[in-house]
N, C-alpha and C positions, 0 to 999 in steps of 0.2 A: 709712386707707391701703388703695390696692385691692391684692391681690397675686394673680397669674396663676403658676398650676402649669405648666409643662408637662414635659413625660418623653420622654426618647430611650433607650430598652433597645436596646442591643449584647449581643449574647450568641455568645460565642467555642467556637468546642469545639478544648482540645487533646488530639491523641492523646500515650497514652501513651506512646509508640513513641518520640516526642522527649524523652517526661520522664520516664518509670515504668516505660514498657513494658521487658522485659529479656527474654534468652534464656542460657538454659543448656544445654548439652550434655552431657548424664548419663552414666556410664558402663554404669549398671545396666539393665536391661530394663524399661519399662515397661509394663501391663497393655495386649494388642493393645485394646482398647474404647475411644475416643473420651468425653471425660470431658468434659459441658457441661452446660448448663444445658436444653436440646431435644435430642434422638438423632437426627440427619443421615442423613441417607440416601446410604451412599456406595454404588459401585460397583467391586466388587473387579477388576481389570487384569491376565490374565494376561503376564508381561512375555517366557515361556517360548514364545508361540504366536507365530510369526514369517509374516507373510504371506508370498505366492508371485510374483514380479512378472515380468513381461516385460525382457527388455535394451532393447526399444523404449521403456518405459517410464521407464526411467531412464539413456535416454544417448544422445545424440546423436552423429553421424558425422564428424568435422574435415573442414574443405573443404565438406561439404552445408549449406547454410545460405542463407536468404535476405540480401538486401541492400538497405539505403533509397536512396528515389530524394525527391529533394527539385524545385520545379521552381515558378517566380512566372509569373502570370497575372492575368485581370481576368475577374470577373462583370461578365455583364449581363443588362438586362430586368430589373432591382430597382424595387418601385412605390414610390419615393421614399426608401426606407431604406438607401441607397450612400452613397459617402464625401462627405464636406461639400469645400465646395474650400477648404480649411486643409492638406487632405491632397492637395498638390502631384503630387506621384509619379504617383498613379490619373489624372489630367488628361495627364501626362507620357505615360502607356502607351498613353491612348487613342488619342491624337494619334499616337504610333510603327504604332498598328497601322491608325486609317484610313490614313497614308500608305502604308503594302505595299501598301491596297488602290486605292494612286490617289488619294485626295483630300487635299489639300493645306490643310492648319489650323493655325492656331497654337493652339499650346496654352494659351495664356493665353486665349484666348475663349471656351473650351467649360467649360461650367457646367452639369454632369448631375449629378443623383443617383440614376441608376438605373444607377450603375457603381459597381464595390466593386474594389479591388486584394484579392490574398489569394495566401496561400501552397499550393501544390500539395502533396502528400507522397504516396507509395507504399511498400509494400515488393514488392520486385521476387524473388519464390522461386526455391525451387534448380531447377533443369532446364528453367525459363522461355523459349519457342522463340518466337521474332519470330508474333503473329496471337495469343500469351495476354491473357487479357482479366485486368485489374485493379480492384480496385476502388481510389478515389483519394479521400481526406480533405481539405477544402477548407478554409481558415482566412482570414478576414479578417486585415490588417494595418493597415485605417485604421481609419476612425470610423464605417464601418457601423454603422445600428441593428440591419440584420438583412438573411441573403440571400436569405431566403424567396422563393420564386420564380425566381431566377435563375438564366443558364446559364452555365457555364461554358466561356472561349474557348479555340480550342487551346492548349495547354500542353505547352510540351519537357520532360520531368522526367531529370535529371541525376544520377549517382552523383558519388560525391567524385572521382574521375580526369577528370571535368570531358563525362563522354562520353554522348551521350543515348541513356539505353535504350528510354525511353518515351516516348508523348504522351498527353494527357489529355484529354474536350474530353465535355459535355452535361450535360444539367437534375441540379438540386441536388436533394438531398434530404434534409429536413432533421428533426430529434426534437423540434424546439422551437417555438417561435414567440415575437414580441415583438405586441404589441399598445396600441392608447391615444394619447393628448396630451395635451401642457398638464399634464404631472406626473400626470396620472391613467392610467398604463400598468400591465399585467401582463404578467410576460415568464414563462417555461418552459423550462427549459432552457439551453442555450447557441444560442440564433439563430446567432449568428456563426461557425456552426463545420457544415457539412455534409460530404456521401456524395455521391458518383455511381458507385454501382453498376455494375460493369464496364466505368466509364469511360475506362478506361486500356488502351492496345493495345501491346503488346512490337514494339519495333521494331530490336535487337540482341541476337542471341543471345549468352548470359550462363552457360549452362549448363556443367555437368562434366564432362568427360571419365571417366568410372569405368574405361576399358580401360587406362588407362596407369597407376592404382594398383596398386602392388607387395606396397604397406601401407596396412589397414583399418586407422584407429586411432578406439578408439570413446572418447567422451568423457564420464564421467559428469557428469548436471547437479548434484549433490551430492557435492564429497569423500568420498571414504569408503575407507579402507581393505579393508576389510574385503571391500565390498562389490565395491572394483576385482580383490580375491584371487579371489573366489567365479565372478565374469565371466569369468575366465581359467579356472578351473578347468572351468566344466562347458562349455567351448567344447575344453576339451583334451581332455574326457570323450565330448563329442559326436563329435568327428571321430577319434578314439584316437591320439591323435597331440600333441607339445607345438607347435600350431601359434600358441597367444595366447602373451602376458606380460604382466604389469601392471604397468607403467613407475613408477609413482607412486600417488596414492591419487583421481587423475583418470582415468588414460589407459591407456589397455588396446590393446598392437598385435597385429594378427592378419597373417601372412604369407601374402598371397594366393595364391602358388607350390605352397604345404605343402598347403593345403587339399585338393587334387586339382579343386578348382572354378574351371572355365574363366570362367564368369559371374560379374563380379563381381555385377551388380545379386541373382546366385542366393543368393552367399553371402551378400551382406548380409540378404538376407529368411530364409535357414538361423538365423545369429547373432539374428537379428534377437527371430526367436520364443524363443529359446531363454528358461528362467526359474528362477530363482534365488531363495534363501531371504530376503527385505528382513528388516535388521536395523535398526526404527524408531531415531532418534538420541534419547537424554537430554535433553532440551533444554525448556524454558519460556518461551513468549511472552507475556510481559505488554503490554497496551495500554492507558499510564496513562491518555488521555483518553477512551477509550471503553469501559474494564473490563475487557478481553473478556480470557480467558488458554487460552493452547490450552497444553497440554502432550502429551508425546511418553509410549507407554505404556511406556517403562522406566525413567521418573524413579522416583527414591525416595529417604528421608528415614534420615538418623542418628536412632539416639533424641532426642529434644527434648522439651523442655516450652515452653510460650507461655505468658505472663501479659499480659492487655489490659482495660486500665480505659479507665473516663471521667474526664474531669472539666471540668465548664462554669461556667466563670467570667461572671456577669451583671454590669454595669458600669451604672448607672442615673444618669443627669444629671439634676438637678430647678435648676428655672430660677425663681427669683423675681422679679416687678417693684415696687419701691418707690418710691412717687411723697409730696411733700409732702401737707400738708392741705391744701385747697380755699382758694384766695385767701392761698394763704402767701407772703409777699414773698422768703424765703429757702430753702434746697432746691435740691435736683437729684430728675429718676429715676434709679431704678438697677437693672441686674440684677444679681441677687445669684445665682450657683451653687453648686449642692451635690453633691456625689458620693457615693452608694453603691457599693460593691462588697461582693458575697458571694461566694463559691466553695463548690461540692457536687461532690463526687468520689463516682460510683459504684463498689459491689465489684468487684472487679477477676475478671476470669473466666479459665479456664484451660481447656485443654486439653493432654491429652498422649498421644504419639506413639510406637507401637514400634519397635524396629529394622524395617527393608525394609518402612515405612507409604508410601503413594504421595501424591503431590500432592493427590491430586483428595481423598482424605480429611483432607487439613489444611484445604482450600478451604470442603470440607462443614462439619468442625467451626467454621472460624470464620464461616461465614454463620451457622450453628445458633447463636451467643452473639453476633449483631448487627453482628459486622466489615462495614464498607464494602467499595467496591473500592478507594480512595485506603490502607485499614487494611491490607488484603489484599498491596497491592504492596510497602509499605513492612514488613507484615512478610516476605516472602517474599524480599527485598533483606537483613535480619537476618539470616536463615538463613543465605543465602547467604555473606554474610559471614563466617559464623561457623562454617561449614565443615559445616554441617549438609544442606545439598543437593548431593544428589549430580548435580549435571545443569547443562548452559550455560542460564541465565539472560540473556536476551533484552532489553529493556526498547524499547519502540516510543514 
């Protein structure tokens, strides 16, 4: 009898987190030192040093703002890499735009591939005077290989009120390339997606009136209490006078009358500089598929303990073949299987935490006793839980 071994090793790892792992929350103080198996290297976080920031820095103006401009068109002069004719529409456009120009074609006969339809896009800024030059984002919408080469035709570009601010119109340019046939290509980038550089010209004025504001209302780009209090106050501070208020924990209005400032564009560039004590937010950004964890410098931690073990269960399959004897009239082959399994649990490691310990030193201790980032997020999810972190917990 011949018998054939063979082996399939699976080897699982669960965290203890699902089965072992536990967290407690102690009342008593624990020693401030970091208790593992390697000494980490943390970085102690003053959370009392509050940087200095501008209002321009963190707030923008209601009313000042840019707007998109959307707008369909067609490349040309593509060396063979334009839309295949499956892609009806791009044959459709051509034939609309030779006829403006006089020639007279059915659509259905012209068979180019160095024509590509695609989407126009801009964003059209605040105080934008008919003669501003844009730059315009070019996107295919067929079956382009690539527009490498190609120029763009005039194009109307449209806000949502249906009204044209702009036109768009010259050579691509592009960060990519496609290259190859016959399934042997290398492409780079995104081909199908180009730039024309100040290709877009303002053709209706769009801009603001700033003489007819009564009320500056400045808008933070982060909620914040605190920080819409603090806006108001050294604007009140500046001018000695209660000319801000801060309506909510966004919006800060300033009465242009009270100021004594005849210019609005003056005062906004006064307000503008003005700066303020930033008060960083509590906050942790975990990003479970790429590890990364930024956290804010005034997180901090209840006293805790962590406990995190191993343990990896191996699962081994052995496979037998059993055949009769040689020239045997009766008999089958057969596989026969057999199953091992072992389980090894490693010591389980600790570390612990004192009252107002910061993030980045539970991060250090559990890189220091071999935590992943998958260990990392799920215990700092525990904590959280468990009322141990003082800070909004993010998850990406």
């Amino acid at each position: 009898m011949v018998r054939g071994l063979l082996k399939y090793v699976r080897t699982t790892r669960l965290l203890v987190a699902y089965a072992s792992l536990f967290l407690f929350v102690v009342g008593a103080v624990f020693p401030s030192s970091i208790h593992a198996d390697a000494t980490p290297k943390a970085v102690t976080v003053d959370s009392q040093q509050n940087s200095r920031v501008l209002i321009r820095d963190i707030a923008n103006i209601e009313g000042v703002r840019s707007n998109p401009l959307v707008g369909y068109g067609i490349v040309i002069g593509l060396k063979g890499t334009g839309d295949r004719q499956q892609t009806v529409f791009t044959t459709q456009t051509l034939a609309n735009v030779l006829q403006r120009l006089g020639l007279q074609i059915p659509a259905g006969s012209i068979q180019v591939r160095n024509v590509a339809s695609v989407i126009v896009t801009a964003s059209l800024p605040a105080f934008a005077r008919p003669g501003t030059a844009l730059d315009v984002t070019v996107s295919s919408v067929g079956d382009a290989k690539s527009l490498e080469g190609g120029v763009l035709l005039l194009t109307a570009l449209h806000s949502d009120d249906g009204q044209v601010y702009a036109q768009a119109q010259g050579p691509l340019t592009l960060g990519g390339y496609s290259a190859g046939s016959n399934g042997n290509t290398k492409e780079v980038n995104h081909p199908t997606v180009a730039r024309v550089p100040e290709g877009g010209i303002v053709e209706r004025d769009a801009s603001v009136d700033l003489s007819r504001f009564t009320t500056l209302s400045f808008i933070l780009r982060n909620p914040d209490f605190t920080a819409a209090h603090d806006v108001a106050a050294v604007i009140n501070s500046e001018f000695k006078k209660p000319i801000a208020i801060a309506l909510d924990s966004r919006r800060i209005d300033v009465n242009v009358a009270q100021s004594g400032i005849a210019s609005v564009p003056t005062l906004i560039s006064e307000v503008q500089n003005l700066a303020i004590s930033f008060h960083p937010p509590a906050k942790v950004i975990v990003n479970e598929r790429t590890g990364t964890i930024v956290m804010g410098g005034d997180v901090k931690l209840s006293p805790v303990a962590v406990i995190h073990g191993d343990l990896t269960v191996e699962v081994i399959n052995k496979f037998s073949v059993s055949q009769p004897s040689p020239f045997s009239k009766t008999g089958d082959t057969k596989v026969i299987k057999d199953t091992d399994v072992t389980a090894e649990e490693a010591p389980a490691k600790t570390i612990q935490l004192s009252e107002g310990a910061n993030v980045e030193e539970l991060i250090n201790g559990l890189h220091a006793m071999g935590a992943t980032a998958s260990d990392v997020v799920a215990i700092l999810q525990a904590i959280k839980s468990d009322g141990g972190l003082q800070a909004e917990l993010e998850i990406q």
